[in-house]
C-alpha positions as CSV (number, residue, x, y, z in Angstrom):
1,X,55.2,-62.8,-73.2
2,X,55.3,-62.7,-77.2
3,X,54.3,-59.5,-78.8
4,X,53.9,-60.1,-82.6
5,X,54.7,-56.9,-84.7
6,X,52.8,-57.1,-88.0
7,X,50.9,-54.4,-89.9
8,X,47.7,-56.8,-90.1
9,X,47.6,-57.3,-86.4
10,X,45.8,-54.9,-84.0
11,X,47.1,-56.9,-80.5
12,X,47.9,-60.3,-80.0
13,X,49.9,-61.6,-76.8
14,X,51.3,-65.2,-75.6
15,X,53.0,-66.5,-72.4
16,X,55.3,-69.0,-71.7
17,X,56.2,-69.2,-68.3
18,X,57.3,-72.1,-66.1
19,X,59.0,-73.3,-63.2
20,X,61.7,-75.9,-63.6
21,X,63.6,-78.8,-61.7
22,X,62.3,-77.7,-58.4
23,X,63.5,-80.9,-56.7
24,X,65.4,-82.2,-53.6
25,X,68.4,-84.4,-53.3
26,X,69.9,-86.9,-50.5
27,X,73.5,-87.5,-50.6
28,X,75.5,-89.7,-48.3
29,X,79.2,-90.3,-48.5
30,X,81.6,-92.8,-46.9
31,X,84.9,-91.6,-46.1
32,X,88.2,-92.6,-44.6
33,X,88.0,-91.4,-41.0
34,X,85.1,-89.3,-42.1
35,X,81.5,-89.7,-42.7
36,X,79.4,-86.6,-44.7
37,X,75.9,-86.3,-45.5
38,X,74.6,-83.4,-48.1
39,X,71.0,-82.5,-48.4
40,X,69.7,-79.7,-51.2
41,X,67.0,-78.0,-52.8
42,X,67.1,-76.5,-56.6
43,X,64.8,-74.1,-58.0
44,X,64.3,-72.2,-61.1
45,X,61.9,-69.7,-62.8
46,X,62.3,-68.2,-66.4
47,X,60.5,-66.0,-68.2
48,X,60.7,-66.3,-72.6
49,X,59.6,-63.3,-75.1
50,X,60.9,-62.8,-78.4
51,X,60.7,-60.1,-80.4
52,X,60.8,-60.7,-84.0
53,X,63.8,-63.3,-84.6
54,X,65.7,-62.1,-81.5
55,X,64.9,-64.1,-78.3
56,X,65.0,-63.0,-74.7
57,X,65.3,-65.0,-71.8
58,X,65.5,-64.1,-67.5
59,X,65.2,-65.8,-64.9
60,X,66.0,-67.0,-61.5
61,X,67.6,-69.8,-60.0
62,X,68.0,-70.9,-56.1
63,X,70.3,-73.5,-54.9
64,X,70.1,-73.8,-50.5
65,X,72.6,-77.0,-49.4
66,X,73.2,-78.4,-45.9
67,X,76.5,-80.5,-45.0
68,X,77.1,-82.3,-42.0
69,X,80.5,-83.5,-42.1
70,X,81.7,-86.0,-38.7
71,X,85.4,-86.7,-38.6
72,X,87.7,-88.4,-36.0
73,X,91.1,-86.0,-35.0
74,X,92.2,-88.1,-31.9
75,X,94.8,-89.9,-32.7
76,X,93.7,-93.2,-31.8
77,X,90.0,-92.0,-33.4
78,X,88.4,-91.5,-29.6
79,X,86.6,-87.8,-30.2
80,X,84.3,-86.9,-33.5
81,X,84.0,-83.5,-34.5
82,X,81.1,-82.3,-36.2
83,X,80.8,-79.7,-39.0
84,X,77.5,-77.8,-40.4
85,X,77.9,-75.7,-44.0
86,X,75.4,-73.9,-44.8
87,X,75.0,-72.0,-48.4
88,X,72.3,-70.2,-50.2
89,X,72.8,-69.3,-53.5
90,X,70.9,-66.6,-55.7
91,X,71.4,-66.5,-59.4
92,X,69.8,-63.6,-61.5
93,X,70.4,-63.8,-65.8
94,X,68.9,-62.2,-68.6
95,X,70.4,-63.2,-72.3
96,X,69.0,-62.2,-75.9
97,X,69.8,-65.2,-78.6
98,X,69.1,-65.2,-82.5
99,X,70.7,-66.2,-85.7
100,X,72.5,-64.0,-88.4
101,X,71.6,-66.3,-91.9
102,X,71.5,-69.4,-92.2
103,X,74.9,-70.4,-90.9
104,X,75.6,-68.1,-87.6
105,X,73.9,-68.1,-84.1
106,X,75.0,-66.1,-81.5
107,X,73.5,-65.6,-77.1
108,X,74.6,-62.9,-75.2
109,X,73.8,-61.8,-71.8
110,X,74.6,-61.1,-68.5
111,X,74.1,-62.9,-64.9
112,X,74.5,-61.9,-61.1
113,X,74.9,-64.0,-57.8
114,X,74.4,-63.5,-54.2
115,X,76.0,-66.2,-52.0
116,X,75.0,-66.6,-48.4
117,X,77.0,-68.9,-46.5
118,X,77.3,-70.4,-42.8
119,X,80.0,-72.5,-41.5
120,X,79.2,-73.8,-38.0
121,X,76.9,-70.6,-37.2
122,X,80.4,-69.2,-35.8
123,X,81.4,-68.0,-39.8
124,X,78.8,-66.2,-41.7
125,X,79.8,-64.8,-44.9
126,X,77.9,-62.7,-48.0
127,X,79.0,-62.8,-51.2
128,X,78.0,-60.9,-55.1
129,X,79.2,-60.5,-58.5
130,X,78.1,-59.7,-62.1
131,X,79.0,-62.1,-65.0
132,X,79.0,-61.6,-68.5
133,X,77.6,-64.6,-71.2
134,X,78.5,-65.3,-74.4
135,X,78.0,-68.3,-76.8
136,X,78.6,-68.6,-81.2
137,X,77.6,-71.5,-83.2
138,X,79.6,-71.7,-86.9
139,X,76.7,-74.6,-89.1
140,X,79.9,-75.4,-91.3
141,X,78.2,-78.0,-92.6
142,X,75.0,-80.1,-91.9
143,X,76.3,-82.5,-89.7
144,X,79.4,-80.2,-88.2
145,X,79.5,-77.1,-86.8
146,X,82.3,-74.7,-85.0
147,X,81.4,-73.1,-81.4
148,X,83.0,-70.7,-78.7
149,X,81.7,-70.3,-75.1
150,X,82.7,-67.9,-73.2
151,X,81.3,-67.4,-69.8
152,X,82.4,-66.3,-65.9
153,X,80.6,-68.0,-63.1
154,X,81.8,-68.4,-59.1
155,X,82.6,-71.7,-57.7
156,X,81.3,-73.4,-54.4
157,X,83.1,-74.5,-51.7
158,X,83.6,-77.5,-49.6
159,X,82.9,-78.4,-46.6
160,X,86.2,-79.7,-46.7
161,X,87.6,-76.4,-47.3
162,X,86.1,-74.6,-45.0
163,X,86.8,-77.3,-41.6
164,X,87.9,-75.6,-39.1
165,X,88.5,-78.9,-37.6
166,X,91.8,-80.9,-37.3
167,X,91.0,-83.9,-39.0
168,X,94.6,-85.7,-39.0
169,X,95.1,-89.1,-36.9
170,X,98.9,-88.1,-37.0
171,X,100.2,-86.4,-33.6
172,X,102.5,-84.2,-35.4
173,X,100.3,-83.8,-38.4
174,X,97.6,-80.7,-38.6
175,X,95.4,-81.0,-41.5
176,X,92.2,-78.1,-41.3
177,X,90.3,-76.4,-43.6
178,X,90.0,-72.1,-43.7
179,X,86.6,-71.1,-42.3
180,X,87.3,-68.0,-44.0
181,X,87.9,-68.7,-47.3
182,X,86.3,-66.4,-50.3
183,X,84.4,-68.5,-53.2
184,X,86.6,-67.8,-56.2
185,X,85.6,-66.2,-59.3
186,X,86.6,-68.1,-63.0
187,X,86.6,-66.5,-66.4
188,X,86.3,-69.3,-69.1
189,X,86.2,-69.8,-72.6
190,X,86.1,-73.1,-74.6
191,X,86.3,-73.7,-78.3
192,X,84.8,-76.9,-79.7
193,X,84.2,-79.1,-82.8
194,X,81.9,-81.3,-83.6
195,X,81.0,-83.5,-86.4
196,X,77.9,-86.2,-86.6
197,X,78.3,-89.4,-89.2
198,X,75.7,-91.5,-89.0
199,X,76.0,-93.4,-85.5
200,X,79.4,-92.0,-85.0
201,X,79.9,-88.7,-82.9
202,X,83.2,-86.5,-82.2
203,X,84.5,-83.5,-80.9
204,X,87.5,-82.0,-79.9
205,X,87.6,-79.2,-77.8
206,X,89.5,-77.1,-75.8
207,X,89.6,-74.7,-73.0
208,X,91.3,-72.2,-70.9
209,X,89.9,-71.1,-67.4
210,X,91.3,-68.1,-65.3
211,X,90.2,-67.6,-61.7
212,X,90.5,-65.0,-59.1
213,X,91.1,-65.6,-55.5
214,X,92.0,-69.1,-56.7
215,X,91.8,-71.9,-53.7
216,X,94.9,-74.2,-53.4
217,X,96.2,-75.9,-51.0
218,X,99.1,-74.8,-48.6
219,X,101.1,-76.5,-46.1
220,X,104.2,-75.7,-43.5
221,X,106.3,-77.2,-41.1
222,X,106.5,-74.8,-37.9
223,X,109.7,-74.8,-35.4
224,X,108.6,-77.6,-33.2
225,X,108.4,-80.2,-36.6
226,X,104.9,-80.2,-36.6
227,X,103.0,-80.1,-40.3
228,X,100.5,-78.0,-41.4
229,X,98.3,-77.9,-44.1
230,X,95.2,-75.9,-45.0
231,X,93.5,-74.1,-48.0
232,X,94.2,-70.5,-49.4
233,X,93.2,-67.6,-51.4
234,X,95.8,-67.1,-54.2
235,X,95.5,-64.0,-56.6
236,X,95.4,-66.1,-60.0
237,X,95.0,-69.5,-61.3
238,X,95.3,-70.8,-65.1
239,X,94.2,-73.7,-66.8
240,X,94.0,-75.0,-69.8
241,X,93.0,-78.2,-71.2
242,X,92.8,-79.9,-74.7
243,X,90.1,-82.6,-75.3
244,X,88.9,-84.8,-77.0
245,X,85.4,-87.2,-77.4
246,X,83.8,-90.3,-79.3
247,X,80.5,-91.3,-79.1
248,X,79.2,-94.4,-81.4
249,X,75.2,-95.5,-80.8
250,X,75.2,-98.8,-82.7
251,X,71.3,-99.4,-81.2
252,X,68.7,-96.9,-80.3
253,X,68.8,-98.3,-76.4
254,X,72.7,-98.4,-76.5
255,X,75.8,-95.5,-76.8
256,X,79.0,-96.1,-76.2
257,X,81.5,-93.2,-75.5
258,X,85.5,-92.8,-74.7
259,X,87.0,-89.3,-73.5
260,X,90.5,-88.1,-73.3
261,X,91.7,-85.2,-71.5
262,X,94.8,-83.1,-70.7
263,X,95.4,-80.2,-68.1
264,X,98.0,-78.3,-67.5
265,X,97.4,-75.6,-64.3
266,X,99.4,-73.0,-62.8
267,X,99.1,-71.0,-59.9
268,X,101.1,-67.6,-58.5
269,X,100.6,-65.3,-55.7
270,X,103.2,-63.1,-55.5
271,X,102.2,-61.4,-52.4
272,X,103.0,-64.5,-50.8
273,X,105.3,-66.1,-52.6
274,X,103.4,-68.8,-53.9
275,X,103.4,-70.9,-57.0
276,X,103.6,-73.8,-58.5
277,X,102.2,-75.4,-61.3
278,X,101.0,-79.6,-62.5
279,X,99.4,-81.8,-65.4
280,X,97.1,-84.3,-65.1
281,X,95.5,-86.6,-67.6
282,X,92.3,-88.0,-67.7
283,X,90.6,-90.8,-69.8
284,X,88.0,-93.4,-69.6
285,X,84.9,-95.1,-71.3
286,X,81.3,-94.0,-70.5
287,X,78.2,-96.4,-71.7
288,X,74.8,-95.8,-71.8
289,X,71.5,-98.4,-71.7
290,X,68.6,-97.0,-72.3
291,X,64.9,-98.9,-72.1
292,X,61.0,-96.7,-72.3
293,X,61.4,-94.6,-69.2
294,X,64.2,-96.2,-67.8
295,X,67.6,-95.6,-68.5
296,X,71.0,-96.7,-67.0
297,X,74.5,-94.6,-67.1
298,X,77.9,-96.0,-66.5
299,X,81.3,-94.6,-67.0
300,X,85.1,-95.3,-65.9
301,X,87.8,-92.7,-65.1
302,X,91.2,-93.2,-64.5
303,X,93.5,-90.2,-63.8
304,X,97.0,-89.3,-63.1
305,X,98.2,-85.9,-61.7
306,X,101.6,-84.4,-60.8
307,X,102.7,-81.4,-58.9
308,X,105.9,-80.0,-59.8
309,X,107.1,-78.2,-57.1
310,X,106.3,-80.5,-54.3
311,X,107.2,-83.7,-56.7
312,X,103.6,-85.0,-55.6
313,X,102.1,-87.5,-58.1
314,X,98.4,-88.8,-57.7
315,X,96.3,-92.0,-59.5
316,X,92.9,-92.4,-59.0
317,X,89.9,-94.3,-60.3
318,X,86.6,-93.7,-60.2
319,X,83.5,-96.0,-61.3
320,X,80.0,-94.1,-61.2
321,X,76.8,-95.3,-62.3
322,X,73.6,-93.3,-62.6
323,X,70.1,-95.1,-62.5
324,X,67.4,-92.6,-63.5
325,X,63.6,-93.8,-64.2
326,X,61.0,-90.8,-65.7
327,X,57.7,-91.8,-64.2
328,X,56.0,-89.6,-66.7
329,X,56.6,-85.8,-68.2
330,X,56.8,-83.8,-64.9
331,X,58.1,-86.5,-62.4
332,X,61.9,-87.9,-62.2
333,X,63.5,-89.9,-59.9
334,X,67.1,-91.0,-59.9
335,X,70.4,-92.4,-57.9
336,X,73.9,-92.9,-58.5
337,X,76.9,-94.5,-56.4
338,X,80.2,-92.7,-57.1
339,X,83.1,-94.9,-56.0
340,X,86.6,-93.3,-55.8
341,X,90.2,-95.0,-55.1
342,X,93.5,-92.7,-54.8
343,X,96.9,-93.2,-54.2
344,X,99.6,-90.2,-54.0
345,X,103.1,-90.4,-53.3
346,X,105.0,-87.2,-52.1
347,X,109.2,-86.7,-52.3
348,X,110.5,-84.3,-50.1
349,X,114.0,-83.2,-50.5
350,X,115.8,-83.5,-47.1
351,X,119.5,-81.1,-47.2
352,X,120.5,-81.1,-44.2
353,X,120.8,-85.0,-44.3
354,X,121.0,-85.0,-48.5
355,X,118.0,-87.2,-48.3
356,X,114.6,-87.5,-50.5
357,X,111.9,-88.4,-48.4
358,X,108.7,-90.0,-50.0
359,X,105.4,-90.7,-48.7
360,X,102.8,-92.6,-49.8
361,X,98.7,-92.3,-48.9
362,X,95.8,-94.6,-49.9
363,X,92.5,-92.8,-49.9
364,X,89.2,-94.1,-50.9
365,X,85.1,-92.4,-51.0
366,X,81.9,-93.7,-51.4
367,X,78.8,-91.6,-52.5
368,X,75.2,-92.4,-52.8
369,X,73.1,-89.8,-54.0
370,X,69.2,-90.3,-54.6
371,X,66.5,-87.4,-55.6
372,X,63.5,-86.5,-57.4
373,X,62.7,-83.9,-59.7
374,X,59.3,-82.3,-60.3
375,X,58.8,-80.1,-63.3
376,X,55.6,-77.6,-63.6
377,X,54.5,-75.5,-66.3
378,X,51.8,-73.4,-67.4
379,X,51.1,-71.2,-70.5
380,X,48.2,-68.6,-71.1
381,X,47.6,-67.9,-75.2
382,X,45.2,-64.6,-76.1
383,X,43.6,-64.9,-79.3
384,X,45.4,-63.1,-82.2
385,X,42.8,-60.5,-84.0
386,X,43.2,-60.3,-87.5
387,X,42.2,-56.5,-89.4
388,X,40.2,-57.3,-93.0
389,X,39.0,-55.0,-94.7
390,X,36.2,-56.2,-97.0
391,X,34.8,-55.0,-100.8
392,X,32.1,-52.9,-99.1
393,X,34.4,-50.7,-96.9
394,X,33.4,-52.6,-93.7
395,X,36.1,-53.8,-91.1
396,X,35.6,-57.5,-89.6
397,X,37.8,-58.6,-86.6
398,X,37.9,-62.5,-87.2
């Protein structure tokens, strides 16, 4: 609703309401010695009214997912297990945005959640928590510009996580989630940079996340030699991760990108007596084809990781491509196939025998995701009266 204050108005009122991406998505994933299948609806409702150059903006967004998760335990892959997650997610904001000169914009707000979650109908869990919101854009110049985010949101978990179910094929291996895990909270901030040349894009960036109740994974060997391994809550978590991004269009139905990224995490829980701490590095071209309404995404990652204190190294590729197709203004419908190799290698130091033992795993996924989006609008204008006062002392409303 937009109220107009002006001296030469007596009322005057406009709406702008709507509904967006209400749609539903399929996934299916592949799996070694699993199979998973993800089903979700996403809705959202805002509600726009400035007032004079500041604008205000609330709404509401829903998110309910479904997971059914089937994985082999028996050793020679004889039983399946079967795991049902369940979460419903309510998001509540409200921000104000406007712009100080010509040079300086600035949103700032605030934004709740409510998280309902099931886990095999056995572990039902309800979760809130109040964010803050805050973005600045610097206009250095007319084709670059300086800007902070800073925001604190709560992440989702995964089925995965949250298995109660032994889903090892190794007799003296037990590998389970933690039905009982909390979703953990992150603060995070990122500075960027971007400057725009012609068909030539870049940016550096870079950013630092902090998270509470922090999810890692843990693992033990009890007295009889058997391993264990499952997730945690940890009291802290810090990332931080420089950046950096080209993008060159040298046709209108053609961008090419590259990306380059470094993190650095570390993790302590000194309750427990947990921490440890790894870098990883992340790179890869991304290309885009687009032609009228359709419009095809592809883009390759390749990554390496390592864990210092368990001497863990990880490389993994992943090739994803995205065919979306906009049937007109309101209607979309897209797929993707995610395809993901890995390959870890773990040294253990052995004392008592003054050995270093290393183990190596080979892990690969498949996803296929399809949906459709719908998008629905609808605005209501009043007619803005005008006060004149003409030469003879009369008024006229025009």
């Amino acid at each position: 609703m937009y109220l107009q204050r002006n001296d030469s108005l007596i009322t005057g009122a406009v709406t702008d309401e709507y509904a967006n991406s209400n749609f539903f998505e399929q996934e299916f994933s592949l799996k070694r010695n699993s199979e998973a299948e993800r089903s979700s609806i996403n809705s959202e409702i805002s509600y726009n009214r400035p007032f004079g150059n500041i604008s205000t903006n609330a709404g509401y967004r829903f998110n309910w997912s479904n997971t059914h998760l089937e994985s082999a335990n028996s050793y020679f892959n004889e039983s399946v297990d079967n795991l049902k997650y369940d979460l419903a997610i309510h998001y509540f904001y409200v921000n104000m945005s406007s712009s100080l000169g010509s040079k300086f914009f600035y949103q700032i707000g605030v934004a709740a959640d409510y998280f309902q979650s099931a886990v095999n109908i056995d572990y039902k869990t309800n979760y809130s928590k109040i964010y803050p919101i805050l973005y600045l854009q610097y206009q250095i110049t007319g084709n670059q510009n300086l800007t902070f985010n800073f925001r604190s949101y709560r992440n989702k978990l995964s089925a995965t996580m949250l298995n109660p179910v032994n889903t090892s094929t190794d007799t003296m291996k037990i590998v389970s989630g933690n039905p009982y895990l909390k979703p953990y909270s992150s603060y995070f901030a990122k500075l960027t940079y971007n400057l725009n040349i012609g068909n030539f894009y870049f940016a550096p960036e870079v950013y630092c996340t902090i998270s509470e109740n922090g999810v890692v994974r843990v693992s033990e060997t009890d007295a009889k030699g058997i391993y264990h391994e499952t997730f945690k809550n940890i009291s802290s978590r810090y990332n931080i991760s420089p950046s950096l991004s080209f993008s060159f269009k040298p046709f209108d139905w053609w961008t090419l990108s590259l990306y380059l990224s470094y993190e650095y995490a570390k993790y302590e829980d000194k309750k427990n007596a947990l921490f440890n701490e790894g870098s990883g590095l992340w790179y890869g071209p991304r290309s885009t084809f687009s032609y009228k309404k359709l419009s095809l995404e592809c883009w390759y990652t390749q990554q390496g990781t390592n864990v210092g204190s368990t001497s863990k190294t990880t490389m993994g590729k992943n090739l994803h491509t995205t065919l979306r197709y906009r049937i007109n203004k309101k209607w979309n419908v897209s797929t993707s196939t995610s395809y993901f190799a890995e390959t870890s290698k773990t040294q253990t130091n052995t004392p008592t025998y003054d050995e270093i033992f290393t183990q190596t795993n080979h892990d690969r996924f498949m996803m296929i995701r399809f949906s459709v989006s719908y998008r629905f609008s609808k605005g209501l204008q009043i007619e803005k009266y005008k006060k004149i006062e003409n030469k003879e002392g009369k008024i006229e409303i025009k």
